[in-house]
C-alpha positions in Angstrom: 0.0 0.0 0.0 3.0 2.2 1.1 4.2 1.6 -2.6 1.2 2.4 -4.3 0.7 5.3 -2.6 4.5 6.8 -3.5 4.0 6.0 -7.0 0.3 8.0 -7.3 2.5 11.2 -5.2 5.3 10.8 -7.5 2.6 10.6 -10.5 0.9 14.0 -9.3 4.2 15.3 -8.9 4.9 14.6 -12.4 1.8 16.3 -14.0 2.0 18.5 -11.9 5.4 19.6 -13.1 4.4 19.3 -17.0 1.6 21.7 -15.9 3.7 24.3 -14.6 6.3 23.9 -17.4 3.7 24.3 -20.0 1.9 27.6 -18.3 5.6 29.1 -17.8 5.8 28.2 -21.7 2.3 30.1 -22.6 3.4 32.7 -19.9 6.4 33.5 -23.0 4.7 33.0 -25.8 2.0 35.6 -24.2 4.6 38.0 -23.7 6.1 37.7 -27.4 2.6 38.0 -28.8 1.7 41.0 -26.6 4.8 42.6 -27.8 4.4 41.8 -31.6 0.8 42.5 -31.6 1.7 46.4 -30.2 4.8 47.2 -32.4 2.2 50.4 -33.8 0.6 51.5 -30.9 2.3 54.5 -28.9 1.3 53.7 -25.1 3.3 50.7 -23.6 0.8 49.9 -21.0 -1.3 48.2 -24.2 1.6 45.5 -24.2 2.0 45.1 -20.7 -2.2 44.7 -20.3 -1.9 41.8 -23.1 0.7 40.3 -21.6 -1.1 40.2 -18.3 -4.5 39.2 -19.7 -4.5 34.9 -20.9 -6.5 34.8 -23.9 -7.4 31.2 -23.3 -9.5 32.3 -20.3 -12.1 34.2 -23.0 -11.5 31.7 -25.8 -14.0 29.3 -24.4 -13.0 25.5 -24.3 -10.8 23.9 -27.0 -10.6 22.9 -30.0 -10.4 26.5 -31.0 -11.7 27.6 -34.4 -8.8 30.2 -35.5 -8.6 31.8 -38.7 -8.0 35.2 -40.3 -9.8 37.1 -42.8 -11.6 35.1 -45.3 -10.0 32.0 -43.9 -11.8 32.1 -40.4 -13.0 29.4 -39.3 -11.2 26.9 -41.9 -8.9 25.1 -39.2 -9.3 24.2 -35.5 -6.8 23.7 -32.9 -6.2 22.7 -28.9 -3.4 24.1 -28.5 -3.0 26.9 -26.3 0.0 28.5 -28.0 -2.1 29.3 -31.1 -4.1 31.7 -29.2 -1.3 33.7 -29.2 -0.6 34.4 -33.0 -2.5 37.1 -34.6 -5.8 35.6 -35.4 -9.3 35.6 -35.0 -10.7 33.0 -32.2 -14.4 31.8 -33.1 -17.1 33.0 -30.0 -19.8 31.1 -32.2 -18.6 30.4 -35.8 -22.4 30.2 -36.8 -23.5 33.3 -36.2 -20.2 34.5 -37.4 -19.5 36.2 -34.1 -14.9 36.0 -33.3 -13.4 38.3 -30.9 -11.0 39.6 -33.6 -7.6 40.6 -34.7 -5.8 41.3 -31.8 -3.4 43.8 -33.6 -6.8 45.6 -34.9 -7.9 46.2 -31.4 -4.0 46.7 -30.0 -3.7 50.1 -32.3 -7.9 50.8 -32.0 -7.5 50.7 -28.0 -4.6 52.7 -28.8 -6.6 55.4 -30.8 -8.8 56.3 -27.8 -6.1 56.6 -25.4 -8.1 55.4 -22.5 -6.6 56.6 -19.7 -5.7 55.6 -15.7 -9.7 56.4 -13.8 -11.3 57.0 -17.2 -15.3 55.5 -17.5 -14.9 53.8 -21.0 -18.1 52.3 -22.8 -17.4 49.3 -24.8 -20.5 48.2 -27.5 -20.3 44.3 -28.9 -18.1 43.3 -25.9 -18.2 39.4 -27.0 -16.6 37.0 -24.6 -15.1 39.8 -23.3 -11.3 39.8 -24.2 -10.7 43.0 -24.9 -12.7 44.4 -22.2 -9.9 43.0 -19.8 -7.8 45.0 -21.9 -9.7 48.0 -21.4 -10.3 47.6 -17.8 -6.2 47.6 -17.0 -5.8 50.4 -18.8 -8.3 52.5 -16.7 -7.3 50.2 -13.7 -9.3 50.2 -10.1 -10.4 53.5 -10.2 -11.9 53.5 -13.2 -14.8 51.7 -14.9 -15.6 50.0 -18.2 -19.3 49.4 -19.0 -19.2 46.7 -21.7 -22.6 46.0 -23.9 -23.5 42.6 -25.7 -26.6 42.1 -27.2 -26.6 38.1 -27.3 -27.8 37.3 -24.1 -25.7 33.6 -23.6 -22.2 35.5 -25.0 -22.7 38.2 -22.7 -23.6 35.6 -19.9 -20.1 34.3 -20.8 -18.9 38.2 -20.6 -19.3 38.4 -17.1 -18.4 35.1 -16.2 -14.9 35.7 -17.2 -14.5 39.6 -16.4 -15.7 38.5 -12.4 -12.0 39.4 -11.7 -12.6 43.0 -12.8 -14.4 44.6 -10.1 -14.5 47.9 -12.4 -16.0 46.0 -15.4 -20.0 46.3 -15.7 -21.6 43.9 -18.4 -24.8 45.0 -19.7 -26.5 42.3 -21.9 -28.4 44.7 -24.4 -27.7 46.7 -27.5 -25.7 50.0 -26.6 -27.5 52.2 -29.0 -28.8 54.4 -26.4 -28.9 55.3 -23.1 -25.0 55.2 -22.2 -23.4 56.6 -19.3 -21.4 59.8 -19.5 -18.2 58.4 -21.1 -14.6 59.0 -21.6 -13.9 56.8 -24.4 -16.7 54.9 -26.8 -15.3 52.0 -28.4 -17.9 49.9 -31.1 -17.3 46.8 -31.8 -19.8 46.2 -34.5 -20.2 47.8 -37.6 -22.6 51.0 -38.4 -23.7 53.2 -41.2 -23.8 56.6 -39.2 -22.5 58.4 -35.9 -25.3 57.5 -33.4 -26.5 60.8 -31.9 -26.5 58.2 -28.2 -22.8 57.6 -28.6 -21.7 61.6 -29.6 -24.2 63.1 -26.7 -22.6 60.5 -23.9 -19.2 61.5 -24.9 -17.5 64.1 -22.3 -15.6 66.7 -23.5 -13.0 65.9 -24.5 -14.1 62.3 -25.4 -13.1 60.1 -28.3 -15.8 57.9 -30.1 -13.8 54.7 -32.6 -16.3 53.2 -34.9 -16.5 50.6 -37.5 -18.4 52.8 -39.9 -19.7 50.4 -42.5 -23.1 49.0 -44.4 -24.0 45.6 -43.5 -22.6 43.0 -45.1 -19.5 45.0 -46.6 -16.5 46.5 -46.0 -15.9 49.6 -44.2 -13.7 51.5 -42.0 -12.9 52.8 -38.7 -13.7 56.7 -37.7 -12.4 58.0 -35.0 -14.4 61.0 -33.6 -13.1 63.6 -31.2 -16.0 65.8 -29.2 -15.0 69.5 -29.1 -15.1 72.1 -26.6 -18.2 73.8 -28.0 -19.1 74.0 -31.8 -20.8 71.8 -34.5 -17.3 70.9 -36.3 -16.1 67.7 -34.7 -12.4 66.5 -35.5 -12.7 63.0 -37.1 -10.5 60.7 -39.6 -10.2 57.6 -40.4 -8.0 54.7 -39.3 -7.7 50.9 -41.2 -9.7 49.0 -43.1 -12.1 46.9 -41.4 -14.8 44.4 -41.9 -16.9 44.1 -38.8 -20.8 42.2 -38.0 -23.6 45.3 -38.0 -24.4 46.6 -35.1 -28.6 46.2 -34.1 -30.1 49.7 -34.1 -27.1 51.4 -36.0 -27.4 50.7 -39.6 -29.5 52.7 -42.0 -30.1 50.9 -45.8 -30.0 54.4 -47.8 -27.1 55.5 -45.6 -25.1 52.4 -46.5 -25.6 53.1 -50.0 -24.4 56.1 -49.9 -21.3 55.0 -47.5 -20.7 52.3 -50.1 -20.3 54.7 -52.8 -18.2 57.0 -50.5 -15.6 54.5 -50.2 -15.5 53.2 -54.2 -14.6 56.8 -54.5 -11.8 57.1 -52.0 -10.2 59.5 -50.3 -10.7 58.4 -46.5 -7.3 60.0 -45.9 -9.0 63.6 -46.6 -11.8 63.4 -44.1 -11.0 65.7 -41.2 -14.0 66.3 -39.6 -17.7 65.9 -39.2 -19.8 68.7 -39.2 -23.5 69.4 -38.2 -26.2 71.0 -39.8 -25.1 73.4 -42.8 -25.9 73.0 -46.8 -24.1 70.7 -48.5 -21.1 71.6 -50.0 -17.8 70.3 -52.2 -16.2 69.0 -49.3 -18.6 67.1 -48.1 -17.6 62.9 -48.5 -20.5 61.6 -47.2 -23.8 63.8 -46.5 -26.1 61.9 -43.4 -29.4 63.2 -41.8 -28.0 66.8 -40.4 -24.2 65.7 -40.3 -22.0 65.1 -42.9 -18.4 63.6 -43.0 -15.9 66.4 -44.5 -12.7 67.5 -45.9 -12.5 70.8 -43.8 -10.2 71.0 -41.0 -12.0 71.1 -37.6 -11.5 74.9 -36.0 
């Protein structure tokens, strides 16, 4: 019995070795990803926050369906180390729902410059992955309010943000009533600014949108609120293809959007402006607001 019982510690000893060799071996290959993934953003607490957050804890259990761009979804994997190249991870591969590029969210969550206290709203928060991300960057003292619409994914959502006492999941649309915000960042695509998102920014506060039709290609717009004025500072950032956001897509707008971008010049847009005719700067003219060339004053 004495015998038996050695050889089951020595067993467990064993395993439990392997298992502390192969999390010490994720633990690098998180750390090389984080730092890969951020080689274009400017604030170096974006790496540190990837290499702190495991992405294996949001990415559901394995095998993992990974893929990127038009091949997501063609392979599947269980192992862990995967999770840390730079591809999309399948939430639910049926509804086409991933929690995306990480190097697309590394320079997006770099473009709104969330800062240390700051409330940040974050709409289509998935598993939540990139809500962890957010809530180091504001830390303790500040608060993320993440939105998902698909009741079981955003069940998920707070399951796995539990850790982040300054992390609220709400599991609805965020197309209206927000709280007073920092930072907005959308994770699903839309044809317009939503008046909801501009009026909860602060002064001061940064909007980042896929703006997009349904069921095309789009980009994202990055918003600015101003002081006082109707001239908002606004340009665009990469090319994006995102699912459409419920509430926040408009058929004749996407049209219009879609037309926008066969013509081009995204880098030219400076601002967006409210209310005024219609004039030769305009690159795309909305219901009262219009997307422009001028520089914001």
């Amino acid at each position: 019995m004495r015998g038996r019982r050695t050889r089951r510690i020595v067993l467990v000893k064993q395993e439990q070795g392997l298992r502390d060799v192969m999390a010490d071996e994720i633990a690098k290959r998180r750390q090389a990803y984080a730092a890969e993934i951020t080689r274009r953003v400017s604030d170096p607490r974006i790496e540190a926050a990837f290499a702190a957050v495991p992405r294996e804890d949001f990415a559901g259990p394995p095998p993992w369906r990974i893929g990127s761009g038009g091949l997501f979804g063609r392979t599947a994997s269980d192992d862990a180390a995967r999770l840390y190249d730079d591809v999309l991870i399948a939430i639910d591969a049926k509804r086409g729902i991933n929690n995306g590029q990480p190097s697309l969210h590394a320079q997006s969550i770099d473009a709104i410059g969330a800062k240390e206290g700051e409330t940040v709203v974050q709409i289509g928060a998935g598993a939540g992955y990139y809500t962890a991300i957010l809530a180091h960057l504001v830390g303790p003292a500040g608060k993320v309010v993440a939105y998902e619409i698909e009741p079981d994914i955003a069940e998920r959502a707070k399951a796995n943000l539990a850790r982040y006492p300054q992390v609220e999941v709400r599991a609805r649309s965020g197309v209206e009533d927000l709280p007073k915000s920092d930072a907005i960042y959308v994770n699903a695509a839309a044809t317009h600014p939503l008046r909801a998102w501009l009026d909860a920014l602060k002064v001061g506060g940064r909007l980042l949108f896929p703006l997009q039709a349904a069921h095309s290609t789009g980009a994202m717009l990055l918003i600015h609120r101003p002081e006082s004025g109707g001239i908002w500072p606004a340009r665009f950032l990469s090319a994006v293809v995102f699912i459409a956001c419920a509430g926040a897509q408009d058929r004749a707008t996407g049209r219009k959007l879609d037309d926008a971008f066969r013509r081009g010049g995204l880098g030219q847009v400076r601002s967006l402006r409210f209310g005024g005719a219609p004039g030769q700067s305009d690159w795309l003219r909305g219901d009262g607001w219009a997307l422009t060339t001028d520089a914001a004053e």
